[in-house]
N, C-alpha and C positions, 0 to 999 in steps of 0.2 A: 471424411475424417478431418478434425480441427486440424491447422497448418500448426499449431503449436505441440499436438499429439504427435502428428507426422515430424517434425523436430525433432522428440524426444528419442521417438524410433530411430532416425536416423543416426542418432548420437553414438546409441548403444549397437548399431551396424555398425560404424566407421570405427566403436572401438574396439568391437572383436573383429575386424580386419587387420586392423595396426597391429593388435597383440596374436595376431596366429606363426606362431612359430614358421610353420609349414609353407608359408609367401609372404615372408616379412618386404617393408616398405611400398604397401601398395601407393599407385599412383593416384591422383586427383580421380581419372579417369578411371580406376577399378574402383575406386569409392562410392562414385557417383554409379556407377553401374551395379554395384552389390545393392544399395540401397532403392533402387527401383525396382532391381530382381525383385526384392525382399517387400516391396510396398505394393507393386504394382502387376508384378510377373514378366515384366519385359526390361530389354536394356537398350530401347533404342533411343530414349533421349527425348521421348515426349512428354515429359513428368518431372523431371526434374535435370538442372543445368550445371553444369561446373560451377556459374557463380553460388549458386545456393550451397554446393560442399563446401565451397571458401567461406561462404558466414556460416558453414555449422563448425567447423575448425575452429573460426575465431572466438564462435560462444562458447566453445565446448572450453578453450583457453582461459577464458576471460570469467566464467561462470563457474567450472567445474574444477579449474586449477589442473587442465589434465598439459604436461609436459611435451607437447606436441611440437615435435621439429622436423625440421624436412632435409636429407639427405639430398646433396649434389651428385655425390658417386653413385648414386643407387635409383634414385630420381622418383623419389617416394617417402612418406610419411614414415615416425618412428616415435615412443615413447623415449623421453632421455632419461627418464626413471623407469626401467624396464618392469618395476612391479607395481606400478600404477595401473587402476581400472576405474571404470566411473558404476562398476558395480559397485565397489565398496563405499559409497555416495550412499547416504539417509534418503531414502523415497522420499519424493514431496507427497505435498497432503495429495494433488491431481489425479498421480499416481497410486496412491494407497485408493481412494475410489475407484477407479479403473481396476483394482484386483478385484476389491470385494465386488463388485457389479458382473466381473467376468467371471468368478468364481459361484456365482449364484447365478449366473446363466449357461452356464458347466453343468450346473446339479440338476437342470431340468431335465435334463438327457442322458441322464447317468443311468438311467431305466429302463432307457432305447435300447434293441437287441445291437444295432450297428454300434455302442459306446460303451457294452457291460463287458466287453474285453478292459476298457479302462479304467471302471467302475470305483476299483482301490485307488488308485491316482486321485481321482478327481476328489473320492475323499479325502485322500490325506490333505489335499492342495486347500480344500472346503473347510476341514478342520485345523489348519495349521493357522487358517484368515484368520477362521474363530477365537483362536485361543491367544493369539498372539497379542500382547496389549497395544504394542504398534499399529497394528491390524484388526484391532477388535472392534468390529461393527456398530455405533451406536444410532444406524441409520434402520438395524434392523425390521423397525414397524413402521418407517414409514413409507420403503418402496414395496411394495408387491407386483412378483415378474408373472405375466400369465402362465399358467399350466396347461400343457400339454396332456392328454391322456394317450398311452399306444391303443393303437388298435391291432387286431389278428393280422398279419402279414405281414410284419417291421422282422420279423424274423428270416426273411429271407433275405433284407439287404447286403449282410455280408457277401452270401454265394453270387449275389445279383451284379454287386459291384465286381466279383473276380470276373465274372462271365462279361463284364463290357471292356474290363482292361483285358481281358485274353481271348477277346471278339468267341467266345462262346456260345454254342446254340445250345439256346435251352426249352425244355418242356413244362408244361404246368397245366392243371385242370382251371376252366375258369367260367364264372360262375355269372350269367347275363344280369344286369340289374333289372331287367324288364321283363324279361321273360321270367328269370330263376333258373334256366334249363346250362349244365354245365358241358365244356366241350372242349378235347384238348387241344392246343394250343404250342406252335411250333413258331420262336421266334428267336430272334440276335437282339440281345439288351443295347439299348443303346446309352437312355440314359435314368438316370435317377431324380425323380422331382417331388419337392415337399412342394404341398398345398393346405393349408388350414389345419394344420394336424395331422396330417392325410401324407401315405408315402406312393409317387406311383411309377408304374414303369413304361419306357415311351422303349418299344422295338417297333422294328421289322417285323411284319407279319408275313411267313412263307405260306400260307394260304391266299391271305387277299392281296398281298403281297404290296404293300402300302405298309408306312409308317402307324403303331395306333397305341390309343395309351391304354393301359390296365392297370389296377385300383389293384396295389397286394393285397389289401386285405378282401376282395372275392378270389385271391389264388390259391389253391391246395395243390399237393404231391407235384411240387416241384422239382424237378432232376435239371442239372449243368452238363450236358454230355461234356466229352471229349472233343466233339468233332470243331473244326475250328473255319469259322466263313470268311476267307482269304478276299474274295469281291466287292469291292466299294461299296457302299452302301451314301446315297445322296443326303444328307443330311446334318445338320447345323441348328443348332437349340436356339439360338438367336434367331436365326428365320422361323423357326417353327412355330417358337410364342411370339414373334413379335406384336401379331394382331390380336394376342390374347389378351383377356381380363381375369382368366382365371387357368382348368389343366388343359380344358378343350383348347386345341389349337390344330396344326394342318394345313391345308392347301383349300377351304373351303372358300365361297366368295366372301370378300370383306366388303363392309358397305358402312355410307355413311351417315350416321346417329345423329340428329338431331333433337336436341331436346331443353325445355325451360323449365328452371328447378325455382322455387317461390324465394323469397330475400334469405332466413336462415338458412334454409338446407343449402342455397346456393354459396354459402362460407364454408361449410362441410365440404361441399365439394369441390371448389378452391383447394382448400387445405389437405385432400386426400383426394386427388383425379380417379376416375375410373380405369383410364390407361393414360400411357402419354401424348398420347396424340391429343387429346385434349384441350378443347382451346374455346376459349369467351370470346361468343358473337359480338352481340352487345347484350347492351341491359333498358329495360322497359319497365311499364309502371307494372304489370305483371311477374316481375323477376329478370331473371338471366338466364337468354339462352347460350345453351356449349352445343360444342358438335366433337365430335368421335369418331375415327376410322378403324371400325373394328370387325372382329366374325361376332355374329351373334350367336352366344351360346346359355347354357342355360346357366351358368354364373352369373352373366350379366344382369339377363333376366331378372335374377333375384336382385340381384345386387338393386335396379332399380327399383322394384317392387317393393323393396325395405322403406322406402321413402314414401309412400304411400299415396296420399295427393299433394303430397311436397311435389311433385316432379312429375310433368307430363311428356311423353312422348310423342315430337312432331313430324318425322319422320323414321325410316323407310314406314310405310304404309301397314305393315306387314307384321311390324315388330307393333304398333301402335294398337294392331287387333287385335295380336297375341296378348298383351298384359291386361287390354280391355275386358277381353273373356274370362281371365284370369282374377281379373276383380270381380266381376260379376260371380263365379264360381263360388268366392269368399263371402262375397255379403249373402248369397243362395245361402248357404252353409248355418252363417248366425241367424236366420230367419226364422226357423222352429221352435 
């Protein structure tokens, strides 16, 4: 996020801190800590400094006209116009974009089974941008936000998310992509993960008894029992994907991708890595090779397959047959 957006946030923290009845005169140091909470999720002081609350004080003075003084007795910040707010402050223009963008990226999802609980909010919040001449869109035809379509399964995220916040085990029928053959399925939700449109769920599996993902929408006749799995369960989302490029992820061997992509594609993929780890070899009259430490899965696969003879693959060996065959499959195909 811009340092200048992050500002602004800040502003409107420190001044519903000052103005809360309830622990009036908070200190430099509850300041700086609400505004981290509130930016980052933590307050231990890796993000932001007491000097940076000291120049939002002084802008917030010097910009906003807000009456900000500091109590000896109390040893903390205060309004000397107690009915002062920098809500009643005219948005900037910044600001007036930043709603209508968020409010249009609200309404993509107002559809989704996990957001039709808010469905009326998010209109009225959609239609109040709209109508308001403050707020009246005249940006309307020129951004277009992609669209999402649901697919069958988004209707269990509600039940799915209770079952991971109150470690629920739960049941569901579930349906092989390969085979087709369905089979019930007894696991502990752990987490929730969007991919390309796509919502999926990463448990505990009490039969293979390993971590695995399933795709809600091949799940039916899902139940949340009661019973509740008290025993740690190993697992951490950030290890899990780290090596990922897409939902496949796990404890599979990771290895490392070598490959030269031709002069454009190699800007493309600059501009948009496959994963992080990603990193320019060098560069030759041929292009640029990158290398990657990844699992290979079949995300990736495509993922480089998209590129077609923009980008060859020069190691592992393995991966290098796999998409060879894989071409040859397609030019077979358009031959008839």
């Amino acid at each position: 996020m811009p340092q200048i957006k992050n500002a602004h946030i800040r502003y409107r923290i420190i001044d519903r801190c000052i103005r809360n009845k309830y622990k009036p005169f908070p200190s430099k140091e509850e300041l700086r800590a609400a505004c981290e909470e509130a930016l980052f999720g933590s307050e231990d002081g890796a993000n932001i400094c007491g000097s940076t609350i000291e120049k939002d004080l002084f802008a917030m003075r010097e910009e906003m006209d807000a009456p900000i003084k500091y109590s000896k007795r109390h040893n903390g910040y205060y309004y000397e116009d107690e009915s002062f707010s920098i809500n009643d402050i005219p948005l900037s223009e910044e600001e007036i974009e930043s709603l209508k963008f968020a409010s249009k990226t609200l309404m993509q999802f107002k559809d989704t089974a996990m957001f039709q609980q808010f469905a009326f909010a998010i209109n009225k919040i959609f239609d109040k941008i709209s109508t308001s001449a403050d707020l009246k869109d005249e940006t309307a035809d020129l951004v277009q936000f992609e669209t999402g379509f649901a697919s069958s399964g988004n209707e269990y995220l509600p039940e799915l998310l209770e079952a991971i916040k109150g470690k629920l085990i739960v049941r569901f029928q579930y349906e092989s992509f390969v085979s087709g053959i369905r089979k019930l399925r007894k696991t502990l939700p752990l987490l929730l993960k969007e991919y390309r449109n796509r919502w999926y769920l990463i448990a505990f599996d009490f039969d293979k008894t390993t971590v695995i993902t399933y795709a809600l929408e091949r799940m039916d006749e899902l139940v949340v029992t009661d019973e509740i799995f008290t025993q740690p369960v190993d697992f951490s989302a950030a290890d899990f994907f780290k090596y990922s490029t897409g939902i496949t992820a796990g404890n599979n061997q990771i290895e490392e991708v070598v490959f030269r992509a031709g002069t454009i594609a190699s800007k493309y993929i600059q501009s948009q890595p496959f994963h992080f780890s990603q990193r320019l070899v060098r560069e030759d009259e041929a292009g640029v090779i990158f290398s990657l430490e990844v699992l290979i899965s079949e995300e990736l696969i495509r993922d480089f397959m998209s590129y077609g003879g923009e980008l060859k693959i020069l190691q592992p060996e393995s991966l290098k047959k796999e998409i060879t065959e894989r071409f040859k499959k397609a030019v077979y195909a358009y031959e008839d």
